[in-house]
N, C-alpha and C positions, 0 to 999 in steps of 0.2 A: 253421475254417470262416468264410467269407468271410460278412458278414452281408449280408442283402438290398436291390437298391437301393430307394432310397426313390421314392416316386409322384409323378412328375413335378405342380406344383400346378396344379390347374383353377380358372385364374382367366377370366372372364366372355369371355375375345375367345377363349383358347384352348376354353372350353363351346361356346360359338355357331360356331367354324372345326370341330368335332366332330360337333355335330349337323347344320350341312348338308351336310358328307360322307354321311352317311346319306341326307339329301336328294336328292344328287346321285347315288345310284343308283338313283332313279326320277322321273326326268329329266322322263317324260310326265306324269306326276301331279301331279311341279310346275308344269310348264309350265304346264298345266290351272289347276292350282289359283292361280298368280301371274296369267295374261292374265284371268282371271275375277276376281280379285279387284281389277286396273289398270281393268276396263270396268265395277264395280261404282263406285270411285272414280267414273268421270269421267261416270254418272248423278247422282253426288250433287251433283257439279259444277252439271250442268244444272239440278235439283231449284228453284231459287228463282224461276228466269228466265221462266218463263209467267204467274208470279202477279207480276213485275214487269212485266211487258207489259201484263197488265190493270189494274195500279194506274195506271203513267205514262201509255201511248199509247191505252189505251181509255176508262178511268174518269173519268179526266185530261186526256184529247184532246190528251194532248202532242204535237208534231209529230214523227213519226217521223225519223231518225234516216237520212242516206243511203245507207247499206249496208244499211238493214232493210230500205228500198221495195219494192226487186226483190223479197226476199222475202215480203211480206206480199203482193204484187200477184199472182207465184204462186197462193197458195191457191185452191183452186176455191170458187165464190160470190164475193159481194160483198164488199166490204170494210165493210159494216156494223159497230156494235157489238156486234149479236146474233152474226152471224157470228163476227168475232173471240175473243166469249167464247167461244164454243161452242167454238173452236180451241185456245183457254188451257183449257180444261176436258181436251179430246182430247191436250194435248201433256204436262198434268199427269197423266193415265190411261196413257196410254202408259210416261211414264219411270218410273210405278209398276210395270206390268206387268214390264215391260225388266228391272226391278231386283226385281222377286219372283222372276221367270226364273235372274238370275244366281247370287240368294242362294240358288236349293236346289243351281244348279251348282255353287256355291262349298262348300254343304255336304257334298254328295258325294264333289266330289274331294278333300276335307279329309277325311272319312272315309276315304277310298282312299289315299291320299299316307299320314297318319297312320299306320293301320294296318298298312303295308307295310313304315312304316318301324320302329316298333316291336317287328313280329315279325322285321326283319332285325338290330336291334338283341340281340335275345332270344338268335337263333340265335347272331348272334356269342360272345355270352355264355355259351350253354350250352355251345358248343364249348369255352369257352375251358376254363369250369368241368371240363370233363372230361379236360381236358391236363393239368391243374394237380394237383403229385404228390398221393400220400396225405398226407403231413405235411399240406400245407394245410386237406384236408376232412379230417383228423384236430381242427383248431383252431377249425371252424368247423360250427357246427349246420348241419343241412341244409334246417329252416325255412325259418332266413335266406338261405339260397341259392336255394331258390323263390322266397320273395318278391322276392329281386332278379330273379329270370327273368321272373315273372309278371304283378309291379306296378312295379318301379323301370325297366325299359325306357320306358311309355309315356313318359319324360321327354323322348325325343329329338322327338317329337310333339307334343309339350306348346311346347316351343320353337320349332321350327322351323313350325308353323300356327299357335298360337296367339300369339306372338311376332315373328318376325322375318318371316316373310311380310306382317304387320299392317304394322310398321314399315317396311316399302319402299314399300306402297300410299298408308303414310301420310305418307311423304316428300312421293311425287308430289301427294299430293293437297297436301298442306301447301305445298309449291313453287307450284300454281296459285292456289289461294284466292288466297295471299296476295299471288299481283302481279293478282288480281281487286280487291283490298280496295286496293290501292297507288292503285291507276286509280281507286277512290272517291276516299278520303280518304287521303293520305300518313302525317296526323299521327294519325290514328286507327291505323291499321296499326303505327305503331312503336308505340302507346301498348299495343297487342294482343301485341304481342311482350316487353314489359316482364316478363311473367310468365315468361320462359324461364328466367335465372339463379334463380329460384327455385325451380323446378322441377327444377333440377338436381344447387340443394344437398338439396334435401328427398332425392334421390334418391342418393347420395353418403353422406348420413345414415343411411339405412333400407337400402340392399343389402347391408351384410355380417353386420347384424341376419337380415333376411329369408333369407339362405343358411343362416347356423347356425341359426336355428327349423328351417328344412326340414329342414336335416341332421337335428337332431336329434329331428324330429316323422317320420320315415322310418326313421328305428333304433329308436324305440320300436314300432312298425307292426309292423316285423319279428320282435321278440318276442315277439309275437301268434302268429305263424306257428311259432316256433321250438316254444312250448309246445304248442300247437296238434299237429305234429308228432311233437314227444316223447311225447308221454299218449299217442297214437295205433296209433303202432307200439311200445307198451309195452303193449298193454290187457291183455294176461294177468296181469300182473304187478300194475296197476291194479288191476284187480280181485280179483284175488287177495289184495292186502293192505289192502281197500277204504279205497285213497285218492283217491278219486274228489273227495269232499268239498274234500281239500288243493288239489286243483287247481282245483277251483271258482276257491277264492281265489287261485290262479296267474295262471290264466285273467282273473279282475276285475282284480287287480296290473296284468295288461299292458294288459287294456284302459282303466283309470284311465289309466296313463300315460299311454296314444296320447292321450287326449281331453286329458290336460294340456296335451302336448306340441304340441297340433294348435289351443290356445285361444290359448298363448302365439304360436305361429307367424299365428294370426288380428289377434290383438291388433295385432300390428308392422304387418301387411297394411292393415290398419283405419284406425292411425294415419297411417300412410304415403299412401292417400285422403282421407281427411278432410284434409291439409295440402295436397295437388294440389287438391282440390274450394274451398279455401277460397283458395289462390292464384287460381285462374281463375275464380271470384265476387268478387272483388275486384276483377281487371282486367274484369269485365265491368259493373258497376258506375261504374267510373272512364269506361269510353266510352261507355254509357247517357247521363251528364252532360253529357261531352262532345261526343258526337254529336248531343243536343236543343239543345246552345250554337250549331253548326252549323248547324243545320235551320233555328233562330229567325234568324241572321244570314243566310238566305237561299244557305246557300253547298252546301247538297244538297238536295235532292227525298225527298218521301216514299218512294216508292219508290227512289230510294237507301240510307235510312237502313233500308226494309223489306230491301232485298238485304244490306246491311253487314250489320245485325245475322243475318239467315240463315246469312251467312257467318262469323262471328266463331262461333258455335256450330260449325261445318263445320271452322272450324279450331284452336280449342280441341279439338276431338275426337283430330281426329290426334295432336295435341301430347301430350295426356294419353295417346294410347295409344301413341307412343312411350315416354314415361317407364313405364305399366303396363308395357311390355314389359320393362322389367328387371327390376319386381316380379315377372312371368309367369316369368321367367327364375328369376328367384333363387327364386321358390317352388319349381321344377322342380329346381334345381341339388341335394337334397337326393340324390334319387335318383338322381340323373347322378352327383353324386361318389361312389355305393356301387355302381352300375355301374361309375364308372370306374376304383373299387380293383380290381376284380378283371380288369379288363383288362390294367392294369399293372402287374396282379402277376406276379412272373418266373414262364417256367413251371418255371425249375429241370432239370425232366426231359426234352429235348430231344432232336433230331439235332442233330450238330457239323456245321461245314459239309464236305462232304463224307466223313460217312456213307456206309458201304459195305453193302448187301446181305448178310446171312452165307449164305453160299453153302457147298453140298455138306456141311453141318453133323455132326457125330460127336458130340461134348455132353460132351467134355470140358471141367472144370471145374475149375478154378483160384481162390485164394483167395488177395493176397498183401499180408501185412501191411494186414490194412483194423483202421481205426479207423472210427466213425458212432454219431452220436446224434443227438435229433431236436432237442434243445434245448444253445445254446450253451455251451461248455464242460463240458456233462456226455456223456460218450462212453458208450453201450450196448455197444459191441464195442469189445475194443482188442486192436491188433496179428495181429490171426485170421488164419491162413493154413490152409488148407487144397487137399486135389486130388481130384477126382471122377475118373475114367474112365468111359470107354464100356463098356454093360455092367455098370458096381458101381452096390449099394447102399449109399449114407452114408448113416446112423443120427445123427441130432440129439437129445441128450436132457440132462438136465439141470433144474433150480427154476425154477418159474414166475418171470420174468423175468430169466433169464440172457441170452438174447438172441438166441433161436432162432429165431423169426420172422422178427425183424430180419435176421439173418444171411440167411437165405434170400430176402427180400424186396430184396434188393441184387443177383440174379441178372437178374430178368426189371427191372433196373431200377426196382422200385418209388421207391427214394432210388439217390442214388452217394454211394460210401464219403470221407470228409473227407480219408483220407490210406490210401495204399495202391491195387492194384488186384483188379476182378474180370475173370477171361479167361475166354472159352469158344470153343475149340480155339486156344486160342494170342492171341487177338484180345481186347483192350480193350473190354467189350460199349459203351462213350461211343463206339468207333468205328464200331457197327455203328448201322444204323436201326433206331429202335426197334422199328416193325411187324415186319420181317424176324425181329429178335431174341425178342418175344415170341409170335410164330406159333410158334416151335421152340420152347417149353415149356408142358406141360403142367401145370395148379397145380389142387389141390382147398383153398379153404382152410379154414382149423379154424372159420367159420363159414361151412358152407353155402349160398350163396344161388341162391333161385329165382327166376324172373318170372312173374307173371302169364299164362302162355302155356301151350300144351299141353306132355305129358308127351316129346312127340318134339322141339318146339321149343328145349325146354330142352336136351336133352342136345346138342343139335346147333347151339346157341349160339355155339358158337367156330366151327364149322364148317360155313358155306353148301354147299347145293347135299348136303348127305348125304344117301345113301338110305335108306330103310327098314329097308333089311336089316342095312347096315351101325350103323345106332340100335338095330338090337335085338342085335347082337354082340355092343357093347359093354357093353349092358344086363342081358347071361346073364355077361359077364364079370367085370360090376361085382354079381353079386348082384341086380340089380334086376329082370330082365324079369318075373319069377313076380309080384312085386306090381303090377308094373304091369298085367299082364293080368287085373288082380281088379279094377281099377278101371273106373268106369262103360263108357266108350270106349275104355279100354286108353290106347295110346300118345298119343289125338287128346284126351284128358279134359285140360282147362287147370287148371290149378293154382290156388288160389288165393294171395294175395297173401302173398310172402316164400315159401311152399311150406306155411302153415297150414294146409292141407287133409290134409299127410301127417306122416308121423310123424319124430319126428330122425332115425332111422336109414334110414327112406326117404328123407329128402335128401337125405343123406350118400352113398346107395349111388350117386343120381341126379347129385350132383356129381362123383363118382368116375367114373362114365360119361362124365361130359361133357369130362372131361378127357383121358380114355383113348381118345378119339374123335379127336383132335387128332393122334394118333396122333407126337407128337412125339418128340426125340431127348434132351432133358430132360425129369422127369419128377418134380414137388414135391408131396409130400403132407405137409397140414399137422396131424397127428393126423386120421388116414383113419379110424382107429377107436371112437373116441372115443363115437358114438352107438351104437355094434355093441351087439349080444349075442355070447356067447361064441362062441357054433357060428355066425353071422353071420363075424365077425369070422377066424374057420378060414378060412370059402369064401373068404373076401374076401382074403385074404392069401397063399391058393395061386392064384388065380388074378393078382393082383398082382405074385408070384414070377415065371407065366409069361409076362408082359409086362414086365418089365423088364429081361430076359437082353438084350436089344439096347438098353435105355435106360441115361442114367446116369440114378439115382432119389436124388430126398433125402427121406428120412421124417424127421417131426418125433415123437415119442412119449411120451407120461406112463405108457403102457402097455407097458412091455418086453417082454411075450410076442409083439409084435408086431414085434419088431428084432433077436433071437436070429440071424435065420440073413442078418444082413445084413456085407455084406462090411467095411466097414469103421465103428464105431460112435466119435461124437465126442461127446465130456462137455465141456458148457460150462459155468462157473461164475464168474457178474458180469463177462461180457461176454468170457471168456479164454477159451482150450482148455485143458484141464488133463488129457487124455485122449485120446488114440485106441486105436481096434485094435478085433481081433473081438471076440464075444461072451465066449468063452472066455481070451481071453486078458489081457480087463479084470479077467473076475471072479479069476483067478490071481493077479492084480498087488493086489488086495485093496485098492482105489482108491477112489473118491467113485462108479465106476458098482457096482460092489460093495455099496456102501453102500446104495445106491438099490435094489438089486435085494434083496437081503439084507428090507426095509421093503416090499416089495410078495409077496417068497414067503417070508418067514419063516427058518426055517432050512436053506430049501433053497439053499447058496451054488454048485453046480454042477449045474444042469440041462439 
């Protein structure tokens, strides 16, 4: 068995080329949310320029300026002082307004954009989660796989608004200040810019700190979820052995860790600002000095050095939110990279490229030379071949972990076998599509599961569009319609959650139904009887009999009164066949089903 590839690394250009993919399928929302936050920019632009008009050319009666004339002559009234203020008052009101206007737009569509992208992130992911074979959700709590649906999506969101839409508006703006601030003072502007290479390294320093905190304050989080879930869908058992107490302490375990794992992730964040915040109070210190050196030589204006400094805050801002955006980034990337394990993870269970339809299907079944196990180099099945026909009953029996599930779990491709093949009617099922191939088999398995849904929706689960008539067919077939009709609304009474509301053997009967409904040309039962009563377990078996004369069936059984009269029975033992043939002719051969049978009726060895 070929081992897995490994997950392509997400490093920071490959993160950010990922998340605006997501971006870029909702085009308008961006678009919204980028020209809104380019016109929120180029208000803050204007923001300084009325209260310089009143320091210089009002306060100051500086001579205005030849391209201002026209302008200021414009204005309706006089060209008074009074006027004028009153103007610098109305243009500072105004580009408030403007930019209170933008910022709820800007909030909105960030809400919108955001949230869009999140749940299209999620879906990706739940899909993905549900392609991906059972070995996987076999290795993996189902906690942690909520949490990854529910909390670690917002990450593409987190990025792409909080991050890198910041960082373009704050190029543009960073690109004007600064040939604003060039046109003041030249030597002040470079002297503003001194603080970049430092900022760079602080950032260089702190980003692969700040990813592994994420990482690993997002895996702790998760464990929350995982316990969370476990105790939940165990509470009979819970309570039953009242260890409610134990999990208190479970419970506090994960939550201590999050809060460690979430201080230590703070900590870096922390330090990583306070070295930005002490970089850009340094250089603004240095041009405080420098710029009142300026002012006293006569070589700027008050309102100059009022606009510089407005401006130097204007563009330290950008600057620093650039660099935060890689903190923004890497806080987020924790979750990004536990969404993006399970994107990349192979799905294994696949169509080939050109997968074929199985068409006109008959359900025989072939078994040749399979080897498979779930874990490298330990094989569950070795060398198994077996043949099913149309029409027969194969009987699976054998010690709990022989390899009987397994074995049957390789038909509807739940895994493929490592070496060997499985055919049904002649065909390689890796060459059929898998829809095609799993619509044509029927599985009840030896845990039954229900949904949350009515008594009709469940049995009709595999089967859109069934009628009524045909749910309660199957439901007099399967033993069940008589309890259902005892239930509050009969067929329309929804279940509760996992089928808690009913009894094992009422699940049991209700999966058998739902399978038998499918009305398919294979037919897997995985211990059908298991939950039965005795006289249950009769009806259930004769009417199973007359439903399978046209199927091939594979019964799985620890209960051999229930595989007597099947046509061909197979003894598996540590993953091998060591047995075929009828009932009768195993127990002749005085074998290992002999043995088994011998242990469950005593000294009855021919019945």
């Amino acid at each position: 068995m070929s081992p897995a590839n490994p997950h392509p690394k997400l490093g920071l250009a490959r993160l950010c080329r990922w998340a605006v993919g997501y971006a870029c399928r909702r085009r308008g929302a961006l678009t919204a949310v980028g020209s809104s936050m380019l016109l929120k920019a180029g208000l803050d632009v204007l923001k300084p320029w009325p209260m310089v008009f009143l320091i210089d050319y009002v306060l100051r009666k500086r001579d205005l300026p030849a391209g201002l004339k026209p302008w200021v002559a414009a204005l309706p009234g006089a060209a008074t002082p009074e006027n004028l203020i009153a103007w610098c008052v109305a243009a500072t009101v105004l580009i408030f307004l403007l930019g209170w206007i933008l910022g709820l737009a800007i909030n909105y569509s960030n809400i919108t954009l955001g949230q869009r992208m999140t749940y299209d992130l999620a879906g990706d992911l739940f899909a993905k989660l549900q392609q991906l074979s059972l070995h996987f959700h076999a290795r993996r709590a189902v906690g942690d796989s909520i949490r990854r649906v529910t909390g670690d999506c917002t990450c593409v969101s987190v990025i792409v608004k909080d991050a890198l839409l910041p960082v373009g508006t704050s190029a543009v703006s960073l690109v004007v200040i600064f040939g604003i601030l060039w046109r003041i003072d030249p030597v002040l502007s470079l002297l503003a810019l001194a603080v970049v290479p430092c900022m760079v390294l602080l950032f260089r320093s702190y980003a692969g700190r700040m990813m592994d905190r994420s990482y690993a304050q997002e895996q702790a989080e998760a464990r929350i979820y995982e316990v969370t879930e476990q105790v939940l869908a165990a509470i009979p058992v819970v309570q039953a052995f009242g260890r409610e107490a134990y999990n208190d302490r479970q419970f506090a375990q994960a939550t201590g860790a999050t809060l460690a794992a979430t201080l230590k992730l703070t900590n870096v964040q922390v330090q990583f600002k306070i070295g930005m915040g002490l970089a850009t109070a340094t250089a603004t210190a240095g041009i405080f000095w420098l710029g009142a050196q300026h002012a006293l030589a006569g070589q700027l204006t008050v309102g100059a050095i009022f606009v510089f400094l407005s401006y130097l805050a204007s563009l330290y801002t950008p600057l620093e939110a650039i660099m935060y955006t890689g903190s923004t980034i890497q806080g987020a990337a924790g979750s990004a990279r536990r969404v993006w394990e399970v994107l990349q993870t192979d799905t294994q269970i696949a169509d080939r490229p050109g997968a074929k339809p199985w068409t006109a299907p008959q359900g025989r079944v072939q078994l040749e030379n399979v080897t498979f196990g779930y874990e490298p180099d330990r094989p569950i099945l070795h060398q198994v071949s077996l043949e099913a026909r149309p029409g027969q009953v194969v009987a699976l029996v054998g010690a709990t972990g022989a390899g009987k599930s397994t074995l049957i779990g390789l038909i509807p491709r739940f895994f493929d076998p490592w070496e060997g093949r499985v055919l049904v009617d002649g065909q390689d099922v890796r060459d059929l599509q898998l829809k095609s191939l799993r619509s044509r088999i029927g599985l009840v398995l030896q845990e039954p599961f229900l949904f949350p849904l009515t008594v009709a929706e469940n049995i009709a689960y595999g089967s859109p569009g069934t009628t009524m008539e045909q749910i309660e067919t199957v439901a007099r077939a399967a033993n069940a319609h008589e309890f259902v009709t005892r239930l509050p609304q009969g067929y329309h009474t929804v279940i509760g959650e996992r089928g808690a509301t009913l009894s094992g053997g009422e699940r049991q009967r209700l999966s058998i139904a739902r399978a038998l409904l499918k009305d398919a040309p294979i037919l897997i039962l995985d211990e059908p009887t298991s939950a039965l009563d005795v006289e249950t377990e009769q009806g259930l078996m004769e009417a199973v009999e007359r439903l399978t004369r046209v199927r091939t069936t594979f019964i799985i059984a620890h209960r051999l009164s229930t595989i007597r009269r099947a046509d061909c029975i197979v003894c598996l033992d540590q993953g091998r066949v060591v047995e075929t043939g009828s009932h009768e002719a195993l127990l002749a051969r005085n074998g290992v089903y002999a043995h088994y049978y011998r242990l469950q009726f005593g000294g009855q060895a021919k019945t």
